[in-house]
N, C-alpha and C positions, 0 to 999 in steps of 0.2 A: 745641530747639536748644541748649539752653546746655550738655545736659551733653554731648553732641557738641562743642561749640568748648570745654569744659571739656576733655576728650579731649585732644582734641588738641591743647590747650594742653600738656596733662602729657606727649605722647608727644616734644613740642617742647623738652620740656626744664624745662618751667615749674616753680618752685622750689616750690609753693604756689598751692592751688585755694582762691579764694573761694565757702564756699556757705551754703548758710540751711539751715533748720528750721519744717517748713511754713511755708515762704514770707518767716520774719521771719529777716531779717538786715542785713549792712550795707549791700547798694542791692538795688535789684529787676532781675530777670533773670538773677540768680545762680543757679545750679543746686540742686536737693534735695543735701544730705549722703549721705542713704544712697544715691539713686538712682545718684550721681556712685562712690561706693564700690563697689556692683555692679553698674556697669556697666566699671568700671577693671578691677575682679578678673580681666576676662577677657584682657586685654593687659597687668597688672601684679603684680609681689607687693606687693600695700596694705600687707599684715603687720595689717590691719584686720578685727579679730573685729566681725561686724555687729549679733552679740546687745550689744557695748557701746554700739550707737550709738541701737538699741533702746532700751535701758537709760536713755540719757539724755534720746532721746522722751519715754519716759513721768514721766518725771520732770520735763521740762519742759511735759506737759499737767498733770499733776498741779500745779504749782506758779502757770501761769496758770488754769487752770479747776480747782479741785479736786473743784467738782460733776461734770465726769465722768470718766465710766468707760467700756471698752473701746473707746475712740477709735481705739487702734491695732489 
């Protein structure tokens, strides 16, 4: 549901989506980052390359767990 009402918050007009990164962010029920990015792609131009968001996943498993590996 969230990234549904995320949706259509953004088609509403909304200046700015609140979302997290597995799960940690500023409150709970807030939508995934990437999922909310494509799933926008297909009603918006994001201008958001997904391999950057990628990029910052893994950097962000790395930095809390750096015992693992291929998480993503």
């Amino acid at each position: 549901m969230a990234v549904a009402n995320s949706l259509e918050m953004a088609n509403l007009g909304a200046e700015y989506i609140d979302c997290t990164m597995f799960g940690i962010g500023e409150r709970s029920g807030n939508c995934n980052l990437y999922d909310f990015v494509h799933a926008a792609e297909a009603r918006f131009d994001t201008g958001i390359d997904k391999r950057d968001i990628i990029a910052v996943q893994e950097l962000f498993v790395q930095t809390l767990h750096p015992d693992v590996r291929d998480l993503l």
